[in-house]
Backbone bond lengths (Angstrom), bond angles and torsions (degrees), N, CA, C in turn:
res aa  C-N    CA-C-N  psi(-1)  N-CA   C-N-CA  omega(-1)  CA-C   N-CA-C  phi
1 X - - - 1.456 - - 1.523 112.53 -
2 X 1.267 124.29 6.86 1.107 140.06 144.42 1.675 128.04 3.00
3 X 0.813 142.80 83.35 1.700 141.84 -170.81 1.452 121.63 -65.71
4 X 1.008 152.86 84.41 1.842 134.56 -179.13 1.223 95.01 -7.55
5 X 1.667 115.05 140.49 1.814 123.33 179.54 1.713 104.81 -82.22
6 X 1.585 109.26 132.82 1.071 108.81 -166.61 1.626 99.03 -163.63
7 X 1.672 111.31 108.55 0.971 97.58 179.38 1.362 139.75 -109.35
8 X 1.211 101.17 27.06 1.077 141.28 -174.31 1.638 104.96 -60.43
9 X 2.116 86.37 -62.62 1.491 120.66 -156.95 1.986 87.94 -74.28
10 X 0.971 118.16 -75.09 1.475 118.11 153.85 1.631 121.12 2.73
11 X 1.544 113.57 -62.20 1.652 99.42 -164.62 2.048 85.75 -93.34
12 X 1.472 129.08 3.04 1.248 102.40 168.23 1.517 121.87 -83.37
13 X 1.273 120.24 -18.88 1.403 152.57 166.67 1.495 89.34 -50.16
14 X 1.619 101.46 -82.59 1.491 85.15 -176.36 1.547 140.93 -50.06
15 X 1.249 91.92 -17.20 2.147 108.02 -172.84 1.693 85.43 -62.05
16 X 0.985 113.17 -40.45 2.057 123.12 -163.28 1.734 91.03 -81.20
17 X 1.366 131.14 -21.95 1.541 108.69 -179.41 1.683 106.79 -96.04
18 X 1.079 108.19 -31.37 1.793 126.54 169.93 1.529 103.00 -39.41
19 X 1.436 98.39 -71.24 1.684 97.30 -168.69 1.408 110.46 -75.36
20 X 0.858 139.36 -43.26 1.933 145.11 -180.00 1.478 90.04 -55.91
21 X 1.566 130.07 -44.56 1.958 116.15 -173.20 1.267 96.86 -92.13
22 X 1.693 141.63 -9.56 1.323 115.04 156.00 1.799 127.57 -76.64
23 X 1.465 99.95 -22.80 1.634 102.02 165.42 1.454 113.44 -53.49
24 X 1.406 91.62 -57.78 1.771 111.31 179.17 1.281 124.70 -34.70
25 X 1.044 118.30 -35.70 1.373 157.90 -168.46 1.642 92.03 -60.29
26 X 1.281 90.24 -88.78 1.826 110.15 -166.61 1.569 106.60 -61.30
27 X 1.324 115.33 -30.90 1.859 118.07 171.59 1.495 85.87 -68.15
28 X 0.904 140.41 -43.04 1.321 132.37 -168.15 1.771 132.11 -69.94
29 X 1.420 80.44 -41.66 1.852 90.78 159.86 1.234 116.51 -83.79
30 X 1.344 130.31 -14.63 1.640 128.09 167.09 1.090 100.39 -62.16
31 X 1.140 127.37 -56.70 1.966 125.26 -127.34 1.882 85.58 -92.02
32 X 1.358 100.85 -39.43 1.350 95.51 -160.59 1.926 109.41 -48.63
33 X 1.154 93.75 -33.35 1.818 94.14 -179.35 1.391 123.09 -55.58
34 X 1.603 108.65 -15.20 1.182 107.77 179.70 1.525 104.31 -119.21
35 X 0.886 134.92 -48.31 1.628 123.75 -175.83 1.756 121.55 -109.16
36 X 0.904 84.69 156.11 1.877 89.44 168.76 1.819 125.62 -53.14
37 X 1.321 100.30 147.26 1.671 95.44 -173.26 1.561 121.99 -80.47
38 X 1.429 96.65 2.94 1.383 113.94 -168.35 1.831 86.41 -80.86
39 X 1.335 90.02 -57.61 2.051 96.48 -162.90 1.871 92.47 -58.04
40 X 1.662 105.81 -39.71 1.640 83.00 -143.42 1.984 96.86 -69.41
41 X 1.890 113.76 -19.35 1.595 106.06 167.26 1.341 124.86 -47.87
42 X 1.928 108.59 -35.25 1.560 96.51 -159.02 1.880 99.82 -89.83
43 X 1.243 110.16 -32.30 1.615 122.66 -179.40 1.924 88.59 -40.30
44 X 1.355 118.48 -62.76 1.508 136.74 -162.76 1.659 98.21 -45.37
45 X 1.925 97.85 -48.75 1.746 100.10 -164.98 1.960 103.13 -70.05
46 X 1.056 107.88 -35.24 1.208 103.59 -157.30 1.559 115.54 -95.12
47 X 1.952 112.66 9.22 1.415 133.30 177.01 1.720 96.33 -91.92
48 X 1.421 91.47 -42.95 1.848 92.82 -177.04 1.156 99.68 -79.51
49 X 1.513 140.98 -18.60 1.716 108.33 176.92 1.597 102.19 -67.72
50 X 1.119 114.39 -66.07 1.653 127.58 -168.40 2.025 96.49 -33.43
51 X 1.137 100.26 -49.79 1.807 99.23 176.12 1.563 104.45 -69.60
52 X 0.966 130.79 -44.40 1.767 112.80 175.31 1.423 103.38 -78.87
53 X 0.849 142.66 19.99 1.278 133.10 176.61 1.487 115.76 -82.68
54 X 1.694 111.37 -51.11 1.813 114.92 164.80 1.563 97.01 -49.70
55 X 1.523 137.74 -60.65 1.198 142.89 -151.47 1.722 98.28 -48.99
56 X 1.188 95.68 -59.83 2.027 109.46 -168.94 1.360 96.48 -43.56
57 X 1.625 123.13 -69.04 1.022 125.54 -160.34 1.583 106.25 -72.38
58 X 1.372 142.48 -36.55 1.496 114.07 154.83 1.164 138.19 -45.79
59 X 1.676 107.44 -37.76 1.439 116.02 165.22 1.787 123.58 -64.69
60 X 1.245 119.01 -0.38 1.650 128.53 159.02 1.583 88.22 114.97
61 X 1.111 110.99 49.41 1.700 93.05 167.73 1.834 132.46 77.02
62 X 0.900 122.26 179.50 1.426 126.07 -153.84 2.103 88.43 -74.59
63 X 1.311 118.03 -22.72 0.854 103.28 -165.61 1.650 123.34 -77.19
64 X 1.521 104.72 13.13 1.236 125.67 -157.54 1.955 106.83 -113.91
65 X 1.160 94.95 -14.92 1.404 107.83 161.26 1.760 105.61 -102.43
66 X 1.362 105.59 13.01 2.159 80.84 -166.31 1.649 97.07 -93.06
67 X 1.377 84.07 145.40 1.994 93.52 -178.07 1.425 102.99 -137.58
68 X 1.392 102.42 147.09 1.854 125.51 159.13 1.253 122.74 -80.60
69 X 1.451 128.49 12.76 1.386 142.01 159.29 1.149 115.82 -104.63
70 X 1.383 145.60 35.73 1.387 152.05 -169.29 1.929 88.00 -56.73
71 X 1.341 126.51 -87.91 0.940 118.49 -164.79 1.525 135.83 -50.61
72 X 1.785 106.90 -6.84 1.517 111.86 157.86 1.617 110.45 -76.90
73 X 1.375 112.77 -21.41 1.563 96.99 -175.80 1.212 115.47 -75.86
74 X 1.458 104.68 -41.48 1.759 122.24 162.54 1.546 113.98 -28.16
75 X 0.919 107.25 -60.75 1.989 135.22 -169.28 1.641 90.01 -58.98
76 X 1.340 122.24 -69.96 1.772 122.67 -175.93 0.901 111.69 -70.58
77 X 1.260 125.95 -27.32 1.956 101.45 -171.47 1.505 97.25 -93.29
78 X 1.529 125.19 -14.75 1.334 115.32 175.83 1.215 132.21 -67.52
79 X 1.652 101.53 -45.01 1.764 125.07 144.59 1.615 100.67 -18.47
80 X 1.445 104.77 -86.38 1.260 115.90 -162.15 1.433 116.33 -65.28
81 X 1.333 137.96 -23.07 1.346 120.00 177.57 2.255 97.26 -78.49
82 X 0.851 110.06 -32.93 1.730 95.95 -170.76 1.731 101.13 -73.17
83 X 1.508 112.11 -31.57 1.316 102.83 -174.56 1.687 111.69 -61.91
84 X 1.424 112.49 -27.84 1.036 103.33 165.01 1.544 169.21 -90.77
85 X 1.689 81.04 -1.16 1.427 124.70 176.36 2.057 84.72 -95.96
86 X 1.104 129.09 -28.99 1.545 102.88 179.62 1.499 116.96 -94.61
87 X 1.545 87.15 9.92 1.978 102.35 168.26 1.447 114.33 -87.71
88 X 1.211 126.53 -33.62 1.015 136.82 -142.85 1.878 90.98 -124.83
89 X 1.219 106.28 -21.69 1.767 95.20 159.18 1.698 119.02 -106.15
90 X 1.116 108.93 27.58 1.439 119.64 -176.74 1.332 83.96 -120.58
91 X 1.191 167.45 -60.91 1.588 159.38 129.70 1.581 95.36 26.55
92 X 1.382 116.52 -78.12 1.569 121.99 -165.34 1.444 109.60 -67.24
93 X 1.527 118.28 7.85 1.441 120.44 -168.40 1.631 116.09 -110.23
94 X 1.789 104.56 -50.06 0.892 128.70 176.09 1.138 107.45 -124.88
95 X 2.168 101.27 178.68 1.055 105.56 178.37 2.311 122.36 -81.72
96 X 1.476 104.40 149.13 1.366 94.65 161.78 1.478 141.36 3.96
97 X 1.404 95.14 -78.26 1.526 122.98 -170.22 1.425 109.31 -70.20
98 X 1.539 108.94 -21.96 1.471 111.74 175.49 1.423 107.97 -82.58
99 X 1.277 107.27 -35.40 1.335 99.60 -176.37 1.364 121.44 -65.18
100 X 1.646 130.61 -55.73 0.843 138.06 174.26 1.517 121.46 -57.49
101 X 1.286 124.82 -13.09 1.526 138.94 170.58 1.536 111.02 -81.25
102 X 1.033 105.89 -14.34 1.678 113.91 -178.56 1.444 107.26 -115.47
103 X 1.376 134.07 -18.55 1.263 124.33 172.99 1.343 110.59 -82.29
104 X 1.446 113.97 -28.10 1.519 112.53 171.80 1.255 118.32 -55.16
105 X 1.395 103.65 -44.30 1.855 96.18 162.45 1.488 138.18 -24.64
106 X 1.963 93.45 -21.20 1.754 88.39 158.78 1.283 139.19 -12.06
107 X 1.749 84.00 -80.05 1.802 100.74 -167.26 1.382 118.90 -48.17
108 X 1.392 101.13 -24.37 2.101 95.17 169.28 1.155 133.56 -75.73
109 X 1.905 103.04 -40.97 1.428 114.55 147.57 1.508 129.90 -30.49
110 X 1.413 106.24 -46.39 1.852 113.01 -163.08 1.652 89.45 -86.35
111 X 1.674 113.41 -25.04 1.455 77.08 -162.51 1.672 115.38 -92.11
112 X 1.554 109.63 -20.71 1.214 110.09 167.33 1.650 123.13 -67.54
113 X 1.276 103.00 -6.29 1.746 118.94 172.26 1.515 105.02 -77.74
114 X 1.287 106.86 -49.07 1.097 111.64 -172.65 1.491 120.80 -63.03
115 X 1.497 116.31 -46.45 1.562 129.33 -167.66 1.310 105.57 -78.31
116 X 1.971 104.93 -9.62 1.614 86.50 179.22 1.790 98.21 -112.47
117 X 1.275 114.90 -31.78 1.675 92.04 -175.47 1.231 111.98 -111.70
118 X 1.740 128.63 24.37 1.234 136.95 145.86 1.703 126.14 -110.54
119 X 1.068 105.43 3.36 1.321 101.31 174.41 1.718 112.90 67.30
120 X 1.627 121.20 20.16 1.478 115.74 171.84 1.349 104.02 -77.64
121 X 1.180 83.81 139.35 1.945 96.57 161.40 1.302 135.36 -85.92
122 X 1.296 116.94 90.57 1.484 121.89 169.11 1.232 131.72 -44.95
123 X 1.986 114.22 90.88 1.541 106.09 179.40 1.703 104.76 -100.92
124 X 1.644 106.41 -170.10 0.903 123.57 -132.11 1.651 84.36 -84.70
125 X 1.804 119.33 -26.90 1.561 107.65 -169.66 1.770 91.00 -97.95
126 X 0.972 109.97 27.53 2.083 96.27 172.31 2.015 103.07 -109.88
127 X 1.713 109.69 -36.43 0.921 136.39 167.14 1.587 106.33 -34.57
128 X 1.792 103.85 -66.02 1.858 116.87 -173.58 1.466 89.56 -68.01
129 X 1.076 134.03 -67.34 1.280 108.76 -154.41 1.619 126.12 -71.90
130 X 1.326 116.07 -2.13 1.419 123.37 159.30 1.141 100.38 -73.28
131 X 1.645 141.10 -65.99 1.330 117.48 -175.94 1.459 128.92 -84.31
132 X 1.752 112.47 16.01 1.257 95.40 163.41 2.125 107.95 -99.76
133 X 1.876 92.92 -20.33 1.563 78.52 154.40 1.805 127.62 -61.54
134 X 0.568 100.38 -51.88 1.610 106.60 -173.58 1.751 110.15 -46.61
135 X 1.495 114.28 -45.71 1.364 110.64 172.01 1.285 118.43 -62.54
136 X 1.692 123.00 -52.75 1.372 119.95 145.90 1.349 122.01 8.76
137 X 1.377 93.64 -89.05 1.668 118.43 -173.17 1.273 127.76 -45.49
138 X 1.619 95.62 -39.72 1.642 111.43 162.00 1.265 115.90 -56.81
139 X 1.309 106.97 -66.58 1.797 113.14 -159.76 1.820 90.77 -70.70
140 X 1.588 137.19 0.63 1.474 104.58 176.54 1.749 104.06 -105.97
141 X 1.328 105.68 -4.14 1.828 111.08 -178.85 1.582 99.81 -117.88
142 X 1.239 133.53 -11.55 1.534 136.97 158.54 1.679 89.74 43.24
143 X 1.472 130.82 78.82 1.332 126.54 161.90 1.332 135.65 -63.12
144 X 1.006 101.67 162.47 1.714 82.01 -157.12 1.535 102.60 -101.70
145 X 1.293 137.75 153.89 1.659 132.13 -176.20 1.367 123.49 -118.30
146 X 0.986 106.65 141.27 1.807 121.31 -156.63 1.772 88.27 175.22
147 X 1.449 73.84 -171.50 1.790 111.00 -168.54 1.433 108.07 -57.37
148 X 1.149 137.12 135.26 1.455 142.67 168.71 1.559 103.85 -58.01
149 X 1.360 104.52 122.87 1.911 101.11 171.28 1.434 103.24 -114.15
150 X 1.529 125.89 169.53 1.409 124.51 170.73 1.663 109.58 -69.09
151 X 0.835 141.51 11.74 1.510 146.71 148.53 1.625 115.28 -75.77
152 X 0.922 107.37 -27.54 1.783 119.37 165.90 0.696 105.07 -99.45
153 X 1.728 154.28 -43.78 1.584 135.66 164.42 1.718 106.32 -59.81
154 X 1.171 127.82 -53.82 1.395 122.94 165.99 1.479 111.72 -44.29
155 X 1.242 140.97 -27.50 1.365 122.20 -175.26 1.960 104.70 -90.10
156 X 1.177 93.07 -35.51 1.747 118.09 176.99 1.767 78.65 -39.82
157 X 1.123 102.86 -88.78 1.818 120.18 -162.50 1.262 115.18 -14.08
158 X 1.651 93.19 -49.45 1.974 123.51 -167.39 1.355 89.87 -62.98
159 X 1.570 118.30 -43.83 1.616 107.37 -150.34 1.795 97.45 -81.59
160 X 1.183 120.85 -26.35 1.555 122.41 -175.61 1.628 98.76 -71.50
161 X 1.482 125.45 -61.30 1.101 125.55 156.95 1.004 147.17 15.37
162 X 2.090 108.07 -73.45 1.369 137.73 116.11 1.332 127.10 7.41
163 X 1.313 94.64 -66.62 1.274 107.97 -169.63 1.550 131.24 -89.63
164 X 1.371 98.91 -15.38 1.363 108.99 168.19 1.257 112.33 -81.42
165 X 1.456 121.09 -44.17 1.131 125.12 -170.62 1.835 111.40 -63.50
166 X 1.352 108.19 -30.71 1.496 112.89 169.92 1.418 122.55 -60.94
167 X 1.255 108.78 -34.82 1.526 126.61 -152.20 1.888 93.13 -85.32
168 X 1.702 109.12 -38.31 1.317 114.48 170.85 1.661 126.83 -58.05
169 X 1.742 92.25 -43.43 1.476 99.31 -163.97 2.097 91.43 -80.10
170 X 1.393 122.99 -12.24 1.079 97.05 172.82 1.483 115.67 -96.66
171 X 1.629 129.52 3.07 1.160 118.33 153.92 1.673 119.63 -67.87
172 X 1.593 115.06 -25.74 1.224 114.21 179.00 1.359 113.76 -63.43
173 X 1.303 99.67 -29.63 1.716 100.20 171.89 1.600 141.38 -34.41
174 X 0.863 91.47 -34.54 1.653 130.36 -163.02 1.582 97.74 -75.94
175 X 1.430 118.72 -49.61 1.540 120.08 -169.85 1.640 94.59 -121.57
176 X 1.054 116.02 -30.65 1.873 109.21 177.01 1.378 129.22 -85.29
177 X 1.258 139.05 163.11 1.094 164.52 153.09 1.528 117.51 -47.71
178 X 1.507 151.29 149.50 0.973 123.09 144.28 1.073 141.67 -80.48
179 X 1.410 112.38 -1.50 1.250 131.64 167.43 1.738 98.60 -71.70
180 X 0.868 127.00 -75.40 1.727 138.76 -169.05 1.687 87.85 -50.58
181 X 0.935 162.33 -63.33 1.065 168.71 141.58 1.817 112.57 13.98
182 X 1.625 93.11 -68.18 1.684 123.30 172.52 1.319 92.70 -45.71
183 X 1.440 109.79 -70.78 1.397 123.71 -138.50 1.672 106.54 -65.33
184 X 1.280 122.80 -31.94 1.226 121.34 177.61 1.594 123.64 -80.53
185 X 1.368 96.12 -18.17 1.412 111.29 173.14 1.330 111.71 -65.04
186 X 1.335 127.08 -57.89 1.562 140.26 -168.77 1.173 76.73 -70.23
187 X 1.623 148.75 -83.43 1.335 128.15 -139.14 2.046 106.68 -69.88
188 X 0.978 115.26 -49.06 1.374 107.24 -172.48 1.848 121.87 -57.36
189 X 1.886 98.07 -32.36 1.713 101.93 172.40 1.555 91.69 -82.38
190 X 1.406 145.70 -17.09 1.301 99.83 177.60 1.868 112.53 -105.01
191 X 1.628 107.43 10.83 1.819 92.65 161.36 1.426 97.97 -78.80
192 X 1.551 129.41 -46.95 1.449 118.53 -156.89 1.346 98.71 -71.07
193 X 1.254 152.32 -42.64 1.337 133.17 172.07 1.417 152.03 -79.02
194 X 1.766 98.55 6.79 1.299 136.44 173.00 1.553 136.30 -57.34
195 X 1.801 102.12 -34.72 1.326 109.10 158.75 1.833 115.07 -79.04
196 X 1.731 118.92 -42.87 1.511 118.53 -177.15 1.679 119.23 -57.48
197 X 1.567 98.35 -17.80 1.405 109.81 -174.07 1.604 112.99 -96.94
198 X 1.685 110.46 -33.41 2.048 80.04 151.60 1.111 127.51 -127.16
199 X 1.548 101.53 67.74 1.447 139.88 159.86 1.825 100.59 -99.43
200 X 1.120 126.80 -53.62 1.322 114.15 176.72 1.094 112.24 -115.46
201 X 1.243 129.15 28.92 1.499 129.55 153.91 1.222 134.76 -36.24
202 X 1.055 129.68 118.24 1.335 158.98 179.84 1.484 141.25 -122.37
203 X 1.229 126.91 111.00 1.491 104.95 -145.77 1.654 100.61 -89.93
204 X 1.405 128.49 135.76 1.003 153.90 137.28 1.746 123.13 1.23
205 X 0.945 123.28 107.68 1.594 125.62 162.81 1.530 130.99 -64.20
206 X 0.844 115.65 109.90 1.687 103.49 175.02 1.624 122.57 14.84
207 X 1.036 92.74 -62.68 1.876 109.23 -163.95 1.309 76.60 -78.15
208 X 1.097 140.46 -122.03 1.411 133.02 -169.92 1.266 129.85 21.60
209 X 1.409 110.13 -34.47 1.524 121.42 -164.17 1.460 101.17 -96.53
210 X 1.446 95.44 -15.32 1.950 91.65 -174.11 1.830 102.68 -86.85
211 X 1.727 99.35 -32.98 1.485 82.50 -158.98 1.674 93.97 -80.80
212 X 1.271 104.88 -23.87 1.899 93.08 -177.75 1.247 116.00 -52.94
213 X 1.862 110.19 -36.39 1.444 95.66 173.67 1.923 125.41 -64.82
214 X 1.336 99.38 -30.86 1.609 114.49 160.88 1.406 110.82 -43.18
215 X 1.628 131.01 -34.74 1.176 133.48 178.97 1.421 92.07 -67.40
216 X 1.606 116.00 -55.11 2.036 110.51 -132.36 1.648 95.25 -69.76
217 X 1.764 89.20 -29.71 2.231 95.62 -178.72 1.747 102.75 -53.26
218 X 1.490 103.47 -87.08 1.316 103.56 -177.64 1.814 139.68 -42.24
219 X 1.742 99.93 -37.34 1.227 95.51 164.48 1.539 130.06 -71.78
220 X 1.320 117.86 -14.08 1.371 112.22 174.45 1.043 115.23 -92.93
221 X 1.586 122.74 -39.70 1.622 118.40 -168.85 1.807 108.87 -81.60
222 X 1.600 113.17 -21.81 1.585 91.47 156.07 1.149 133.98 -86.19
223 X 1.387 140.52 -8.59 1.321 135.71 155.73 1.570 100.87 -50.93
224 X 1.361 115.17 -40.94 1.348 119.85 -179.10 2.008 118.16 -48.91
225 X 1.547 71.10 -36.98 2.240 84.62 -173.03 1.838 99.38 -65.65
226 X 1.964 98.74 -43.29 1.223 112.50 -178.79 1.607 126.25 -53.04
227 X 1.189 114.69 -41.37 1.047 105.28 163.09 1.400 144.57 -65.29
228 X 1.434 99.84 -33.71 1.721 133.45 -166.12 1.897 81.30 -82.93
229 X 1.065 129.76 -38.75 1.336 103.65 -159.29 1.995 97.17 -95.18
230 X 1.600 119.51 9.39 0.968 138.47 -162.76 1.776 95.74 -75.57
231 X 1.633 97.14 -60.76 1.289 116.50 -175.17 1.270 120.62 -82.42
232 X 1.512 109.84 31.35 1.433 110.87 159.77 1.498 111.92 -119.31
233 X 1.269 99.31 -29.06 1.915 116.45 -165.41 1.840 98.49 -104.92
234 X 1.417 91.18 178.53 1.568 103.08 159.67 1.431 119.76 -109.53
235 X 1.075 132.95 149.07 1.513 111.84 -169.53 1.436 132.48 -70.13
236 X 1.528 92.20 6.85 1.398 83.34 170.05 1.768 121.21 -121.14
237 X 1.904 95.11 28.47 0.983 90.06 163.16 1.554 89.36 -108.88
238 X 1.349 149.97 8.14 1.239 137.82 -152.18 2.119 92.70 -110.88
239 X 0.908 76.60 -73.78 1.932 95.15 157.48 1.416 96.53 -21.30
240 X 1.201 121.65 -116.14 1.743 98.43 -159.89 1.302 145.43 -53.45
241 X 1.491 110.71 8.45 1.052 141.86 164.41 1.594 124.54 -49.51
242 X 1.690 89.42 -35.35 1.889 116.81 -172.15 2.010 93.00 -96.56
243 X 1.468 115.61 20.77 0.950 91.34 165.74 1.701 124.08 -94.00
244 X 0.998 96.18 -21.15 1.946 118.52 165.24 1.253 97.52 -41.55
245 X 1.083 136.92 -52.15 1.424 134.55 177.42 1.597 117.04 -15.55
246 X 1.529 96.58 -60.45 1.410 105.98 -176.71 1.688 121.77 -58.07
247 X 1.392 94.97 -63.59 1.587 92.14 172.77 1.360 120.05 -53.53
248 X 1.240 120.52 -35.28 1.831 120.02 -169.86 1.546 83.23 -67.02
249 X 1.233 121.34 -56.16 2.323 106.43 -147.50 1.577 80.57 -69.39
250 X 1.514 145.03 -19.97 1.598 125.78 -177.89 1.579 86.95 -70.03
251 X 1.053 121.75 -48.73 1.757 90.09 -166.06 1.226 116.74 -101.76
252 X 1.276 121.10 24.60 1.724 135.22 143.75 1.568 101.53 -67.12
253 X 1.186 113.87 -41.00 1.500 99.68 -164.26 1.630 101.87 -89.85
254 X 1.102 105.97 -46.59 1.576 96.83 -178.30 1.376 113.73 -50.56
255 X 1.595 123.41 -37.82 1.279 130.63 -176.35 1.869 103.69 -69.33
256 X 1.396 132.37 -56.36 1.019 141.27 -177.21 1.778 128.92 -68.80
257 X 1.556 91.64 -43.59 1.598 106.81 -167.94 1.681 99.85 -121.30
258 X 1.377 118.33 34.00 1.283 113.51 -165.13 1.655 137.32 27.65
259 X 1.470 111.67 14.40 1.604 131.43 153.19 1.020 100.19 15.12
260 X 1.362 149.41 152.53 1.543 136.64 124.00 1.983 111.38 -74.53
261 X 1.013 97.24 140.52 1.741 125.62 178.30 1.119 114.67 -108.00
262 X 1.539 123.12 85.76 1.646 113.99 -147.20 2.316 73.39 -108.67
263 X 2.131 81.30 -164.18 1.543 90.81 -168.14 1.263 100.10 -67.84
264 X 1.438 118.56 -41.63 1.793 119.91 -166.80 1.307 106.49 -68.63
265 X 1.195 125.38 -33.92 1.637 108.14 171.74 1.475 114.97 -55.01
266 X 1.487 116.33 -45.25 1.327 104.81 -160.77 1.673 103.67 -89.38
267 X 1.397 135.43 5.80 1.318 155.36 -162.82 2.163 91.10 -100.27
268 X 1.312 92.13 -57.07 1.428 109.88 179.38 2.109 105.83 -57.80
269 X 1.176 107.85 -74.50 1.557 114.40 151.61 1.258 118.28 -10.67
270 X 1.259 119.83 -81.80 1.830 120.59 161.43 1.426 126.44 -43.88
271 X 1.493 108.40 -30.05 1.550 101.34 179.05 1.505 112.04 -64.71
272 X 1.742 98.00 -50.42 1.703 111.44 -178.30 1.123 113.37 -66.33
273 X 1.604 140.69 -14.37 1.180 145.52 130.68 1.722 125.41 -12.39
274 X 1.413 76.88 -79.68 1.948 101.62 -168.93 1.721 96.18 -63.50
275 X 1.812 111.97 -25.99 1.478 101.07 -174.13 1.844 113.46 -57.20
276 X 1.302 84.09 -45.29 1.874 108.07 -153.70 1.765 88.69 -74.94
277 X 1.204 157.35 -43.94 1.276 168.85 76.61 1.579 93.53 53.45
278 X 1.101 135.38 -83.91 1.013 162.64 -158.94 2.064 99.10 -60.68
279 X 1.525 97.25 -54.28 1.177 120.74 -177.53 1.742 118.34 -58.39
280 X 1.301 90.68 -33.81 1.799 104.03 -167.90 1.665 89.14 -106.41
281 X 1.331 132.64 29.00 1.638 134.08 141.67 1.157 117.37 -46.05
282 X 1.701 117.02 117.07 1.303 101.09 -165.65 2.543 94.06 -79.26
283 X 1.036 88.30 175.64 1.372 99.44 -164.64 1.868 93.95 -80.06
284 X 1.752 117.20 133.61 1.248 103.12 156.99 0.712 123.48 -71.36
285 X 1.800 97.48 -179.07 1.383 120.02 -145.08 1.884 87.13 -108.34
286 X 1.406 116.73 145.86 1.409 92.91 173.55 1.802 82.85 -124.88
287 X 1.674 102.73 140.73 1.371 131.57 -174.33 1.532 102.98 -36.43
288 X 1.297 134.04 170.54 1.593 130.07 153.95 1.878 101.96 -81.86
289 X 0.717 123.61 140.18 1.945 122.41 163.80 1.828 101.18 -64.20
290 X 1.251 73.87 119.40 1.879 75.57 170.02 1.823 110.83 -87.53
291 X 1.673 90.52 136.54 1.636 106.53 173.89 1.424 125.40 -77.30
């Protein structure tokens, strides 16, 4: 299921995962005040089945999600549902800025994942723009330094996590769909989180109910962008791509929650800029040898 490489097609995919995880974002800091992260994942899994559900059936039916990798989907979405429950309990541990300074650590994760059990090739402009994302990232969450606590090994975990789970969904690429992709995701995070969630169940308020559905939209249809922009790129041109992330939710918040937007954020902003810039170089051309 493979796409012609195009990375063009890739960073528009991504423009569609950017904005759906900055909505996400802010449904996400609402809801969280009131319910558990356990309920507000599975509420998310089981809003996006009911929404892929028209999708399946235009696409010809269930048979359009069926795959011979059952146990790779198993393997990634399992990755990915704990990595994200050990994101979101490293929050209650540490501070913010730590957290998000350490999940960026991805892109090193995916790419040494990548070069060894996908065979990508690490050149010299995918290299800069991981470490000019990463400095970015630093100078806009400026972490603070001291002693390692298990809230920083727990976020560490989350960020490898990440990365496995990427490194999977882009081998699925290869033989899957992004739809079939989606589809196993929403179903596998919402059996595994189905018993923890009515264990602390709690029923929902009105307002609640709107932004969760704000979750089930955005969380499904950008994994959706995620994948689709999977099967154009390699992940490690797709991967630093998600470093924009950071700067855009700083000026969601400054714009929304009155944030401060100091110089290093937006200094940081330009770096992860010039990274991803840098990143979408198309590859030279090397001459023919004349006979």
């Amino acid at each position: 299921m493979t796409a012609t490489p195009s990375k063009s097609m890739a960073a528009l995919w991504m423009a569609g995962w950017l904005a759906l995880m900055l909505v996400m974002a802010v449904a996400g800091r609402e809801t969280t005040s009131e319910l558990n992260v356990f309920q507000i994942m599975e509420v998310r899994s089981v809003i996006g089945l009911f929404l892929l559900l028209p999708i399946i059936y235009r696409a010809g039916g269930f048979k359009a999600v069926a795959t011979k990798r059952l146990p790779q989907h198993l393997a990634r979405n399992g990755v990915h549902y704990f990595a994200q429950l050990g994101w979101f309990y490293a929050l209650a541990l540490i501070g913010i800025g730590q957290v998000v300074a350490i999940e960026f650590t991805m892109p090193i994760w995916t790419a040494l994942l990548a070069a060894t059990f996908l065979s990508e090739r690490m050149t010299v402009w995918k290299i800069a723009a991981v470490v000019l994302g990463i400095v970015g990232v630093v100078m806009i969450v400026r972490p603070a330094t001291g002693e390692i606590n298990p809230g920083q090994l727990i976020a560490l975990g989350a960020a490898i996590g990440f990365s496995i789970s990427m490194i999977l969904a882009k081998s699925l690429t290869r033989t899957e769909s992004a739809l079939s992709i989606l589809f196993w995701m929403i179903v596998v995070q919402m059996v595994v989180g189905l018993l923890p969630t009515l264990y602390v169940w709690t029923w929902p308020s009105a307002s609640m109910w709107g932004w969760l559905f704000v979750i089930g939209v955005c969380g499904t249809f950008s994994h959706y962008c995620l994948a689709s922009a999977l099967r154009y790129a390699d992940a490690t041109i797709v991967v630093p791509m998600d470093f924009l992330r950071v700067p855009l939710t700083a000026t969601v918040g400054w714009l929304l929650y009155s944030e401060r937007l100091d110089t290093l954020t937006v200094l940081g902003a330009a770096l992860i800029l010039c990274g991803n810039l840098l990143n979408l170089r198309p590859p030279s051309v090397v001459p023919a040898r004349a006979r």
